[in-house]
TITOR-835448 format. One line per 3 residues: number of its first residue (from 1); their letters; for each residue x, y, z of N, C-alpha, C. Coordinates in nm, 4 decimals. Layout:
N
NUM> a> X,Y,Z,X,Y,Z,X,Y,Z; ...
***
This chain:
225
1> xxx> 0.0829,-0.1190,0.0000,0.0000,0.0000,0.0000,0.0868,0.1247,0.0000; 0.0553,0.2607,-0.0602,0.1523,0.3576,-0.0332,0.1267,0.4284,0.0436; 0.1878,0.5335,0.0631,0.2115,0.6122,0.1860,0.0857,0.6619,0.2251
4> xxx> 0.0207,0.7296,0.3404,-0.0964,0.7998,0.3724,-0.2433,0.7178,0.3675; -0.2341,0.5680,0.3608,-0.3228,0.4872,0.3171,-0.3579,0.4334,0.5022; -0.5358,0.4439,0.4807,-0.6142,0.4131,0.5843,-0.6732,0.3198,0.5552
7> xxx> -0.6520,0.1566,0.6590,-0.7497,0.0635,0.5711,-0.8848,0.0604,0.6291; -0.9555,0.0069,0.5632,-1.0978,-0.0161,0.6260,-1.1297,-0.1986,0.6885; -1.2211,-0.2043,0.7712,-1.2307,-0.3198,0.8332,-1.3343,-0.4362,0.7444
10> xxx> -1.3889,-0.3706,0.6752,-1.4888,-0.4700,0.5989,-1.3878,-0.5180,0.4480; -1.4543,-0.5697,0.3536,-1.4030,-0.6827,0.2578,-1.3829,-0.5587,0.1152; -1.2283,-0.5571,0.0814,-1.2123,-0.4890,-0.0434,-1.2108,-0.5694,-0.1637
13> xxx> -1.2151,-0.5544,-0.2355,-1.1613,-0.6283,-0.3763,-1.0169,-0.5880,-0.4038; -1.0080,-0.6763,-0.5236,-0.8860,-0.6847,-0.6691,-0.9100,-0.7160,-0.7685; -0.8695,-0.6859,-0.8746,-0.9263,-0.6906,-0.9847,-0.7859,-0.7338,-1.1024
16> xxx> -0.7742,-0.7861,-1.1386,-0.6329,-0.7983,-1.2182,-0.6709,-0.8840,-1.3587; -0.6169,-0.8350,-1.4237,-0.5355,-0.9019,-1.6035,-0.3918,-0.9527,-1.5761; -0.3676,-1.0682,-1.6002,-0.2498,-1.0933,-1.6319,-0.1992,-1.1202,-1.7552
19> xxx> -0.1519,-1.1316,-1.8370,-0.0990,-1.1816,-1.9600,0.0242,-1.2171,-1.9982; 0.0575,-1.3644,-2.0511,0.2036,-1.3803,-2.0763,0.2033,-1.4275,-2.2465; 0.3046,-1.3431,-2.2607,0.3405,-1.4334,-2.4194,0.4711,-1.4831,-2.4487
22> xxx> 0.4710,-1.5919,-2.4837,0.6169,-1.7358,-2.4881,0.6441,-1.6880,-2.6339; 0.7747,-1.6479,-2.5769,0.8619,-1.6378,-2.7418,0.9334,-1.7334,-2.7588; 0.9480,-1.8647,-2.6715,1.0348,-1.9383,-2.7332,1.0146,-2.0539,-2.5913
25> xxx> 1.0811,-2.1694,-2.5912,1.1118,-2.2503,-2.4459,1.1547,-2.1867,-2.3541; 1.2288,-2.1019,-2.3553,1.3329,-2.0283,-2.2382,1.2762,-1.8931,-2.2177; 1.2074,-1.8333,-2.3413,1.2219,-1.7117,-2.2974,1.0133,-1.6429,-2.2746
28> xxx> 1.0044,-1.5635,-2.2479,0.8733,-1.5455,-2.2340,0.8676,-1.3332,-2.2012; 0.7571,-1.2552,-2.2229,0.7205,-1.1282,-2.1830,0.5750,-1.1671,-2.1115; 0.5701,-1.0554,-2.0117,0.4078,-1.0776,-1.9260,0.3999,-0.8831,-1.9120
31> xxx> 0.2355,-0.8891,-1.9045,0.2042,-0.7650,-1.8249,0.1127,-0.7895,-1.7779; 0.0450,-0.7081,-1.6820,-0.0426,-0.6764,-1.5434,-0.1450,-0.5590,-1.5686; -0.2359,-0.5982,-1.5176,-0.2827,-0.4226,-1.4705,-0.4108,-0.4789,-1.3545
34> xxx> -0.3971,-0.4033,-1.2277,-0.4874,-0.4377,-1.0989,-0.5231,-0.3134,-1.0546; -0.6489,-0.2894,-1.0131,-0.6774,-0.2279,-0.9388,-0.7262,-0.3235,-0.8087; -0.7879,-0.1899,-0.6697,-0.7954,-0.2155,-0.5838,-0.8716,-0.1745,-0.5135
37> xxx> -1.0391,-0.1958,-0.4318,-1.1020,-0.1413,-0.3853,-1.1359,-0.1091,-0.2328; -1.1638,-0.0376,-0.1108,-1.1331,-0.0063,-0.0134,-1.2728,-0.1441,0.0463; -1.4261,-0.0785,-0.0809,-1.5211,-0.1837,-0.0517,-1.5298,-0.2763,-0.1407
40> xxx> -1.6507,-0.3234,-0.1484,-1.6595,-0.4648,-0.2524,-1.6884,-0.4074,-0.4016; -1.5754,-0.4011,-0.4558,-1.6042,-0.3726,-0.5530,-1.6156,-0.1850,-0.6458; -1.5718,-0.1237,-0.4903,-1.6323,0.0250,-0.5270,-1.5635,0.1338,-0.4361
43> xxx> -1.4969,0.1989,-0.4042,-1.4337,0.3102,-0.3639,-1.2783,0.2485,-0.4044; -1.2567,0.2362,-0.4812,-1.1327,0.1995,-0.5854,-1.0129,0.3176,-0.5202; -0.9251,0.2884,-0.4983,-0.8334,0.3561,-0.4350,-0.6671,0.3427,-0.4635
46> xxx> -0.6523,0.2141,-0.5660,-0.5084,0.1927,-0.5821,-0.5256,0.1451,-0.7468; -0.3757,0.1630,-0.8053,-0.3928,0.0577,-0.9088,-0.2495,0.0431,-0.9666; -0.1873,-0.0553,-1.0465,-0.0470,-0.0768,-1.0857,-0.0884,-0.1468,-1.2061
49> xxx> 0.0517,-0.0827,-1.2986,0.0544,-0.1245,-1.4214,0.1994,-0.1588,-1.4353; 0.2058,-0.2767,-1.4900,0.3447,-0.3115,-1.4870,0.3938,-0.4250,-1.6194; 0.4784,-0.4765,-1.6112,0.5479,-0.5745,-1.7189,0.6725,-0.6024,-1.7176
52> xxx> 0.7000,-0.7180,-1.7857,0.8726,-0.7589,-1.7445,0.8771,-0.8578,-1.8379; 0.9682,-0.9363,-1.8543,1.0454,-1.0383,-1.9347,1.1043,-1.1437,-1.8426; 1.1084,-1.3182,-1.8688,1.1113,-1.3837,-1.7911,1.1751,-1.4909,-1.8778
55> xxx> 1.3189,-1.5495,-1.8203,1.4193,-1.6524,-1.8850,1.3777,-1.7614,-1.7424; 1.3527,-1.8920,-1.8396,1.3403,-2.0314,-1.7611,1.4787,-2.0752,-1.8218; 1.5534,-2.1121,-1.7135,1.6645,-2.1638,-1.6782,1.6385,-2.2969,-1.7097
58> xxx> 1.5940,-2.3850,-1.6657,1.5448,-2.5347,-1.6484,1.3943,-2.5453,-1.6444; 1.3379,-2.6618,-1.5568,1.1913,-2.7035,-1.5880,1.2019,-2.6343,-1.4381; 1.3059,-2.6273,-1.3176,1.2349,-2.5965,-1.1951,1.2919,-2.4273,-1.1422
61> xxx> 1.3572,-2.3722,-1.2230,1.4151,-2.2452,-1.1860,1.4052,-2.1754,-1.3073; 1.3350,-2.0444,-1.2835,1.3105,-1.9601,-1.4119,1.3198,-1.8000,-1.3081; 1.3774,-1.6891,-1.3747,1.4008,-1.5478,-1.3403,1.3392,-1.4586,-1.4052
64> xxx> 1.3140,-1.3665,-1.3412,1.2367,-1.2402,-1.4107,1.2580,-1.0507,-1.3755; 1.2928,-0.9899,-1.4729,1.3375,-0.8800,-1.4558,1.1331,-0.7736,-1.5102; 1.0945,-0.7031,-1.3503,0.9951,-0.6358,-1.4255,1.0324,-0.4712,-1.3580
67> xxx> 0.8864,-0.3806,-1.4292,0.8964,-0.2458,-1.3955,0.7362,-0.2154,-1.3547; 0.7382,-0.1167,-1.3524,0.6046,-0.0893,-1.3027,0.5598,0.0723,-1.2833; 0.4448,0.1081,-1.2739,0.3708,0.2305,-1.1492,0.2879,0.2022,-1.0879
70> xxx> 0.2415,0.2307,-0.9957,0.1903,0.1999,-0.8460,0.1372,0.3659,-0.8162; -0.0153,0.3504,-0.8027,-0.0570,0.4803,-0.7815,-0.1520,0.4731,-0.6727; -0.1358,0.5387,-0.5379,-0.2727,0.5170,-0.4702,-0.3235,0.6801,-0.4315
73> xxx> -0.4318,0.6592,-0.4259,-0.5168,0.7713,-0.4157,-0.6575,0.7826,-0.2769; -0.6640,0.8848,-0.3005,-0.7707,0.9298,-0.1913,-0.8158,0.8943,-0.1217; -0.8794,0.8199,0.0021,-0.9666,0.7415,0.0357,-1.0859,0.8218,0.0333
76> xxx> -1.1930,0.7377,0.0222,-1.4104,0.7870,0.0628,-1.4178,0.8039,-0.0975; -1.3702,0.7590,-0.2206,-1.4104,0.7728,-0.3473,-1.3393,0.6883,-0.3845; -1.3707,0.6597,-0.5688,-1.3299,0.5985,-0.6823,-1.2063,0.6868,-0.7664
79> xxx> -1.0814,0.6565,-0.7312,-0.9666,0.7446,-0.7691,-0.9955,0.8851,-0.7292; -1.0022,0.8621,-0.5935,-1.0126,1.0760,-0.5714,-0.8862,1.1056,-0.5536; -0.8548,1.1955,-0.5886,-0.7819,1.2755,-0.5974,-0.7544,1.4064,-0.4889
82> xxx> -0.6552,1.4334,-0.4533,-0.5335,1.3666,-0.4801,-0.4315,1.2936,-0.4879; -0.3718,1.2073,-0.5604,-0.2808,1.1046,-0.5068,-0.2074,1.1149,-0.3749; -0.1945,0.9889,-0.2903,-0.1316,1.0346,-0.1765,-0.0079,0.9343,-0.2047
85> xxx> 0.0254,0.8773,-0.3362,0.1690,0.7980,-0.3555,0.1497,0.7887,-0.5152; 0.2635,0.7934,-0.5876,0.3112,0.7372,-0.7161,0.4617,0.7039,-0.6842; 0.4241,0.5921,-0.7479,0.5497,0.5067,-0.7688,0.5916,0.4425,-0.8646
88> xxx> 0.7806,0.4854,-0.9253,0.8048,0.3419,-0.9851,0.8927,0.2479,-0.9634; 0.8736,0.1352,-0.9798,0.9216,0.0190,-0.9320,0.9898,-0.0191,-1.0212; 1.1129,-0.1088,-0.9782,1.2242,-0.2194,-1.0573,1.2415,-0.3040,-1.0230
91> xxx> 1.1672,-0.4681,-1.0194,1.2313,-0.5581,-0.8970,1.3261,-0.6870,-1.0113; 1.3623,-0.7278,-0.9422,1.3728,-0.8941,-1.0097,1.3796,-1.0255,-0.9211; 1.3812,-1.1044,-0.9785,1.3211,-1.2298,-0.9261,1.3843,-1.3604,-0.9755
94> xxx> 1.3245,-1.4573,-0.9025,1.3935,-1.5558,-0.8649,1.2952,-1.7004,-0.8512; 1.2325,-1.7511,-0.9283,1.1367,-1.8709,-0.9080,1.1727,-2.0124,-0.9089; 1.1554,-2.1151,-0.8144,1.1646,-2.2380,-0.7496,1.0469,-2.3191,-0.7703
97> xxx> 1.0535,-2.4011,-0.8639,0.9309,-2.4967,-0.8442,0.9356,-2.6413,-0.8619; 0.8667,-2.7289,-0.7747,0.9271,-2.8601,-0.7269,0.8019,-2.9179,-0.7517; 0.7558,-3.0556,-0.7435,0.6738,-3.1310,-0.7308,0.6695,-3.2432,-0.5750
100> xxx> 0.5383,-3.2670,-0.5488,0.5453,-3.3236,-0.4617,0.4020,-3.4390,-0.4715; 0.4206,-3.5196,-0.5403,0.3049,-3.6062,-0.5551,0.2924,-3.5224,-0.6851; 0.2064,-3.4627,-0.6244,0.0477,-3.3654,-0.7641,0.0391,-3.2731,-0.6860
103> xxx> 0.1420,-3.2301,-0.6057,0.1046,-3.0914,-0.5518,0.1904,-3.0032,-0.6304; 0.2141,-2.8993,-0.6321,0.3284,-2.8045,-0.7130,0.3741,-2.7032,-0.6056; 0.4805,-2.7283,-0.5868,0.5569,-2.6063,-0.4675,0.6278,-2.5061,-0.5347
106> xxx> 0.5779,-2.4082,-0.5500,0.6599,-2.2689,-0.5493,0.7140,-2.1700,-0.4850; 0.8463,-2.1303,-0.4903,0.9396,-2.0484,-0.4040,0.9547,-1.9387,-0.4823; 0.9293,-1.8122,-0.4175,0.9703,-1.6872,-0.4917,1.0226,-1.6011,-0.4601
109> xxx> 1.1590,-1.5548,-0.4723,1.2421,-1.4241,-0.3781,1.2100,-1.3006,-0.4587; 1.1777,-1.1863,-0.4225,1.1885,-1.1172,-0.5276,1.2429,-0.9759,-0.3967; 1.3417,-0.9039,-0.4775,1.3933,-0.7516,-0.4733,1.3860,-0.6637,-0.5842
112> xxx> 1.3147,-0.5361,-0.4691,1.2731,-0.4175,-0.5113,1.3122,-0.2873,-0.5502; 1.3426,-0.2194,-0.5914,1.3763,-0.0783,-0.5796,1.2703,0.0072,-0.6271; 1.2423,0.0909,-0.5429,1.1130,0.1514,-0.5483,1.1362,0.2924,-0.5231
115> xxx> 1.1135,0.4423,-0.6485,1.0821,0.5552,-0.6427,0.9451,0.6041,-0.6245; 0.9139,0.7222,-0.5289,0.8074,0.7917,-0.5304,0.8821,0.9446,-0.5529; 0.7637,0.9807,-0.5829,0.7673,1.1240,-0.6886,0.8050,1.2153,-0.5902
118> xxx> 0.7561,1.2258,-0.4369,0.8660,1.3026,-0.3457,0.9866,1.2519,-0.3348; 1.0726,1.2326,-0.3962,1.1955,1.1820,-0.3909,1.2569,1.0613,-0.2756; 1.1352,1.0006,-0.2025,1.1805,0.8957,-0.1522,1.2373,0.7625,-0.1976
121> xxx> 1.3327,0.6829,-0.1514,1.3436,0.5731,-0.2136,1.3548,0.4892,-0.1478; 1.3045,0.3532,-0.1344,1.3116,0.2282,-0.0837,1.3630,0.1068,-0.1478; 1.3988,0.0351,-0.0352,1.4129,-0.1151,-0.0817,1.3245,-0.2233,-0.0252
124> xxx> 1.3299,-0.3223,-0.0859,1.2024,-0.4133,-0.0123,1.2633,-0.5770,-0.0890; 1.2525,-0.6527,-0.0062,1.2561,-0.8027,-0.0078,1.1721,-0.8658,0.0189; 1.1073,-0.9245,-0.0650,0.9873,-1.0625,-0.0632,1.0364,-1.2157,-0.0479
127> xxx> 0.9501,-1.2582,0.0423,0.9854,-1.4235,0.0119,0.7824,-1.5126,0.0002; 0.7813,-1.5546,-0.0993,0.6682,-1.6480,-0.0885,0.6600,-1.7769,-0.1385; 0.5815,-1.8787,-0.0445,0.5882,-1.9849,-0.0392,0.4457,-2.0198,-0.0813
130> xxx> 0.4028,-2.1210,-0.2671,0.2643,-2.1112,-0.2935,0.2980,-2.2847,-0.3317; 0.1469,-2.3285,-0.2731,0.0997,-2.4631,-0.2810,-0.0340,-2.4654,-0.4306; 0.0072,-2.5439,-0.4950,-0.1198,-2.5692,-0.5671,-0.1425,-2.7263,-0.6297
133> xxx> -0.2473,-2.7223,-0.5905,-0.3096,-2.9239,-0.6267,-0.4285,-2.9227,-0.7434; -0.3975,-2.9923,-0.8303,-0.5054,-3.0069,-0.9312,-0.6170,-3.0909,-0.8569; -0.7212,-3.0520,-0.9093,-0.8734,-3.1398,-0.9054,-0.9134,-3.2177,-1.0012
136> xxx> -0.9467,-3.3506,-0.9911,-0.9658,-3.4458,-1.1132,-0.8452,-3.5310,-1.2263; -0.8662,-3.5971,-1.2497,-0.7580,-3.6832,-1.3304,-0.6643,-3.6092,-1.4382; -0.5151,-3.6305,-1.3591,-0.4578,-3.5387,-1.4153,-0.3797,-3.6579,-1.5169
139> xxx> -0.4116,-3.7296,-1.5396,-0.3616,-3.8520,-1.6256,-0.4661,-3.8126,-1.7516; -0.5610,-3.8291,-1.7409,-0.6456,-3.7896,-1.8743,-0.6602,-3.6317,-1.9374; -0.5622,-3.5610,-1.8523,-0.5760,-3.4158,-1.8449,-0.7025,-3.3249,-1.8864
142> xxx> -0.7576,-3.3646,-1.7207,-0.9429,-3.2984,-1.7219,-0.8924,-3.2198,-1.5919; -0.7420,-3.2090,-1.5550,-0.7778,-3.1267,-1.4050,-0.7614,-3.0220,-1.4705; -0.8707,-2.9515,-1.5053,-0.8953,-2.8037,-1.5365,-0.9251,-2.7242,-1.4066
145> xxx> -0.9528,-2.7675,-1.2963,-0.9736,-2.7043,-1.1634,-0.9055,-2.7545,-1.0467; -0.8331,-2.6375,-1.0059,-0.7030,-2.6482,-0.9161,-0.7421,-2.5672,-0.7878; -0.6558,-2.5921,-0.6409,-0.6747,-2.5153,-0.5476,-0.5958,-2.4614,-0.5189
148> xxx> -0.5195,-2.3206,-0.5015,-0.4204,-2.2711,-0.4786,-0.3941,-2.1405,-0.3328; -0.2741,-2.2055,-0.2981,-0.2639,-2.1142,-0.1341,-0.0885,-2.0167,-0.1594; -0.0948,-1.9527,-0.0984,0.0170,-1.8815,-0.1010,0.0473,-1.8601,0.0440
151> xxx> 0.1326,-1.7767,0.0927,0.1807,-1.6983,0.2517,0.3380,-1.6601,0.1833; 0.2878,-1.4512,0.1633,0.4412,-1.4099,0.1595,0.4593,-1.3203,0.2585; 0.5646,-1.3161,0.2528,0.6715,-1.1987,0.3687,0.6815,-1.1021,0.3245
154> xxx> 0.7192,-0.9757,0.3916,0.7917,-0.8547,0.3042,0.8849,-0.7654,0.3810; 0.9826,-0.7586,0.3883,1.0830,-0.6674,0.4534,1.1469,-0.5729,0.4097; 1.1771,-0.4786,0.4395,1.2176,-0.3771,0.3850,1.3735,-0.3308,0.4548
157> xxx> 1.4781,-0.2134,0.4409,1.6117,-0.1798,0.4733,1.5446,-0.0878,0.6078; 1.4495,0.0118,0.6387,1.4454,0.0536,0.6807,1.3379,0.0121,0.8299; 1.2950,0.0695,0.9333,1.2445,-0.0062,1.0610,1.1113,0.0628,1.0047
160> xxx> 0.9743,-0.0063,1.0232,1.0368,-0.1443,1.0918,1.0173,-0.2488,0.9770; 1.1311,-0.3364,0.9844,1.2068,-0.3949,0.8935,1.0934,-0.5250,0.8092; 0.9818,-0.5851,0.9274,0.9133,-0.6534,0.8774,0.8224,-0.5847,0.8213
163> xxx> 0.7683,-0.5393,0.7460,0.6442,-0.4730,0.6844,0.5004,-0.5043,0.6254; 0.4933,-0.6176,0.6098,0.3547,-0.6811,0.5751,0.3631,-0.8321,0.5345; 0.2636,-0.9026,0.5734,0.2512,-1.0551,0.5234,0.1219,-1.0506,0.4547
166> xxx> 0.1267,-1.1440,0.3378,-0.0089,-1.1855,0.2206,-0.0424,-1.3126,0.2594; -0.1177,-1.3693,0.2655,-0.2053,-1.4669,0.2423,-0.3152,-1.4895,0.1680; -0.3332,-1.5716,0.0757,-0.4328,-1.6200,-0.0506,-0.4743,-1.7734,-0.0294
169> xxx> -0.5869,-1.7190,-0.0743,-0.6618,-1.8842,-0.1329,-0.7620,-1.8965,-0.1664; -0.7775,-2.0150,-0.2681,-0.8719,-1.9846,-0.3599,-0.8244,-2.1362,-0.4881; -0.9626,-2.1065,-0.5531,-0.9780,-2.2222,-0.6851,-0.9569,-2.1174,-0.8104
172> xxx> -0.9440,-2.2185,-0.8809,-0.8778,-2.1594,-1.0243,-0.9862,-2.2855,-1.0808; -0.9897,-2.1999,-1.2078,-1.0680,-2.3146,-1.3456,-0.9962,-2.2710,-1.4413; -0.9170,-2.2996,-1.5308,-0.8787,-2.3050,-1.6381,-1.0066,-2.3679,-1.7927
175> xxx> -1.0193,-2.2805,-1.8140,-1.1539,-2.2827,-1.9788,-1.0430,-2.3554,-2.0631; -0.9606,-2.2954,-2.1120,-0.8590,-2.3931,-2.2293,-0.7480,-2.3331,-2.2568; -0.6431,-2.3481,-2.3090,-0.5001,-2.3316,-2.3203,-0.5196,-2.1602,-2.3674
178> xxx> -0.6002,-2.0587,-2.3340,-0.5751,-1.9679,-2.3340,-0.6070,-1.8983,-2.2037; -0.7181,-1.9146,-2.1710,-0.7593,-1.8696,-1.9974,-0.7894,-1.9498,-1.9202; -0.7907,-1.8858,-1.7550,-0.7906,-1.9291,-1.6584,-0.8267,-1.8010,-1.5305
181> xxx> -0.9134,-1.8346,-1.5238,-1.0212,-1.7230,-1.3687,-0.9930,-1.8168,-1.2672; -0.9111,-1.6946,-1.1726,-0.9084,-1.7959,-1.0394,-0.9533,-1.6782,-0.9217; -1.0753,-1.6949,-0.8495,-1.0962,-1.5864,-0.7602,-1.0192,-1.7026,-0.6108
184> xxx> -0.9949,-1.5715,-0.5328,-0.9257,-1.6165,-0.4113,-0.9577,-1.5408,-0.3069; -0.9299,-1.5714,-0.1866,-0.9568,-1.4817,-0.0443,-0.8329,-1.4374,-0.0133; -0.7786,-1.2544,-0.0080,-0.6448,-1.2442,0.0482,-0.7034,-1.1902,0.1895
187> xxx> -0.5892,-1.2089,0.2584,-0.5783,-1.1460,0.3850,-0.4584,-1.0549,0.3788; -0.4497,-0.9171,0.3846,-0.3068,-0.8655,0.3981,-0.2659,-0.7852,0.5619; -0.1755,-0.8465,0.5989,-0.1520,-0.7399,0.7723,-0.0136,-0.6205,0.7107
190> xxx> -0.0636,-0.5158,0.7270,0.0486,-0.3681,0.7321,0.0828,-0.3442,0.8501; 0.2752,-0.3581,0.8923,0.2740,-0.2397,0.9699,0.3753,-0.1617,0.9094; 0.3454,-0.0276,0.9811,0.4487,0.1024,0.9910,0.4621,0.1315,1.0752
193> xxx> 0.5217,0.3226,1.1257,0.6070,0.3100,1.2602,0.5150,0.3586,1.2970; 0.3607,0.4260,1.2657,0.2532,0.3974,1.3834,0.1361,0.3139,1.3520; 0.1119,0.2218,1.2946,-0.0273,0.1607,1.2909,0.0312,-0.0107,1.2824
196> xxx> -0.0596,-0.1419,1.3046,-0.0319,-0.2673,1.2484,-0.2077,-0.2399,1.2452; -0.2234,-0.3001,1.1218,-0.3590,-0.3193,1.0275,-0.3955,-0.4598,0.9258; -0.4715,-0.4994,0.9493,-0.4747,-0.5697,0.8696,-0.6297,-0.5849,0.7579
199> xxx> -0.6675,-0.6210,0.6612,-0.8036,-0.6518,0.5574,-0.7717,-0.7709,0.4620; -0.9262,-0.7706,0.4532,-0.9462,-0.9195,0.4096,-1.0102,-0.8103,0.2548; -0.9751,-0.9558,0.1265,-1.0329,-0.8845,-0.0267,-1.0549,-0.9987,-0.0553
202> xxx> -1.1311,-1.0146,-0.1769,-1.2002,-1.0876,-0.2839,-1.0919,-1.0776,-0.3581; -1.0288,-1.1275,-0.4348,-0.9355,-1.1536,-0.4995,-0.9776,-1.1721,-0.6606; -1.0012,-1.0992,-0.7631,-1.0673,-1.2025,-0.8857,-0.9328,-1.1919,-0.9932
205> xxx> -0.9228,-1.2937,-1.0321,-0.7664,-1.2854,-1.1266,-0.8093,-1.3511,-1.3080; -0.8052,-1.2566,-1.3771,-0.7711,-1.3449,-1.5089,-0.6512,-1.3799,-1.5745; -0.6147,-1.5220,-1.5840,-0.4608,-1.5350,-1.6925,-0.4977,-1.5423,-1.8071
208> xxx> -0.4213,-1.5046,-1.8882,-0.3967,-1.4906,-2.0127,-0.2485,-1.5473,-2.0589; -0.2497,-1.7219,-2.1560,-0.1619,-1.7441,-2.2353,-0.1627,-1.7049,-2.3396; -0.1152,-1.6034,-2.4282,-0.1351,-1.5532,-2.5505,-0.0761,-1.6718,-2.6450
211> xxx> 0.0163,-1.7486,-2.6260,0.1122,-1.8206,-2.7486,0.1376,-1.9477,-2.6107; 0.0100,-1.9958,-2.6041,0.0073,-2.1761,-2.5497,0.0497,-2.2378,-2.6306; 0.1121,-2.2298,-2.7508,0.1902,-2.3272,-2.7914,0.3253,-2.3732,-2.7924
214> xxx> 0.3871,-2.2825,-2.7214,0.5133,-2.2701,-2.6350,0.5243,-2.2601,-2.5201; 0.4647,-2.3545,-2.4291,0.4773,-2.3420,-2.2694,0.6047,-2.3147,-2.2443; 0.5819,-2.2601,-2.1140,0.7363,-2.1878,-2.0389,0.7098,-2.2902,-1.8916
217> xxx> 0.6448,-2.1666,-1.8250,0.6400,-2.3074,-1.6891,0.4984,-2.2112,-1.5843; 0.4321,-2.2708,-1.6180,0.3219,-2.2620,-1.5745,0.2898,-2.2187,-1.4211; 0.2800,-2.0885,-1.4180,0.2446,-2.0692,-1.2555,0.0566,-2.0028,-1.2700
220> xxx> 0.0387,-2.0287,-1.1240,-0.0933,-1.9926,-1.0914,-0.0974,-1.8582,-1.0525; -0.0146,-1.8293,-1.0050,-0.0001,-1.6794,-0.8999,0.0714,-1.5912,-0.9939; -0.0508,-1.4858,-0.9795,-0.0438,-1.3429,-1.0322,0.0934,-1.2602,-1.0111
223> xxx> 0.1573,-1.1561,-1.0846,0.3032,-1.1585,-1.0385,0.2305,-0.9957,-0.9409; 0.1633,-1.0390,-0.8492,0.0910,-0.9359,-0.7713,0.1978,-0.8253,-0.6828; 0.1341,-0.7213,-0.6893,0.2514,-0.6438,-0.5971,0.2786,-0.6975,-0.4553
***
């Protein structure tokens, strides 16, 4: 969340596009765009637009260099104005993914460098740990419906050093080798050096494989801020 941000105690939304397109086995481009609502669906208050490029190393380690802006605004309206943060972001990353039975374990480090337009600058370190299990026979490949959990960290250089944990979960359906709607329940806890806060959102996510005919390596999780 950026700076000057008040959360509310009842249920916000998310709203996100994802999209990736495979230029090749190894190599792949994605972009984003999310907004974010204070209620269900309606006093809209944040939103990020972003994109990056992503080299798979092997079948279980693949990296990704992205950028971004990050804008939050007003609270008690739909983008009021005036912004109380713009930001742009540079992170890169680091992805781990293992098998365990038919479960799929994913590890994700990612570092930040982050400008806002008052000349502040930060750093920030992520770590998340995401579980996901197909539903139905994955031998005849009908598990078009999967359950997926996450829990990330976030730390930052400056105090106080821990700064927020995510939690998700939620089903995914995959329609066919181009989309996949997966709504989820997040929980996010903020602290800073005066408040610890936490809200619960509706989560609704669309993927987008543009060029399924070149799989890269298949993740469930949104490359979410």
């Amino acid at each position: 969340m950026g700076k000057g941000f008040a959360q509310k105690s009842h249920f916000g939304s998310w709203s996100i596009i994802n999209a990736q397109l495979t230029l090749s086995q190894n190599w792949a481009v994605f972009a984003e765009g999310q907004v974010r609502s204070q209620s269900f669906f309606n006093h809209h208050f944040y939103y990020e637009a972003k994109g990056g490029v992503e080299y798979k190393l092997n079948k279980k380690i693949k990296f990704a260099i992205g950028a971004g802006n990050f804008g939050t605004f007003t609270d008690g309206g739909n983008f009021l104005k005036p912004k109380t943060s713009n930001e742009t972001r540079l992170w890169e990353q680091a992805v781990m993914s293992h098998k365990l039975n038919r479960v799929k374990l994913e590890q994700r480090l990612r570092i930040e460098q982050r400008w806002y337009d008052d000349g502040d600058y930060r750093n920030r370190f992520r770590y998340r740990l995401g579980l996901t299990l197909p539903l139905g026979d994955e031998k005849n490949k009908s598990s078009k419906i999967y359950l997926t959990t996450f829990e990330e960290v976030f730390f930052t250089d400056k105090k106080p050093h821990f700064s927020r944990s995510r939690f998700l979960f939620g089903p995914g359906y995959q329609f066919n080798s181009f989309i996949t709607l997966q709504p989820a329940y997040v929980y996010q806890y903020d602290i800073s050096k005066n408040s610890k806060q936490g809200k619960h959102f509706l989560q609704v996510s669309v993927l987008l494989k543009l060029n399924p005919g070149k799989p890269l390596l298949k993740s469930n999780h949104p490359q979410a801020k």
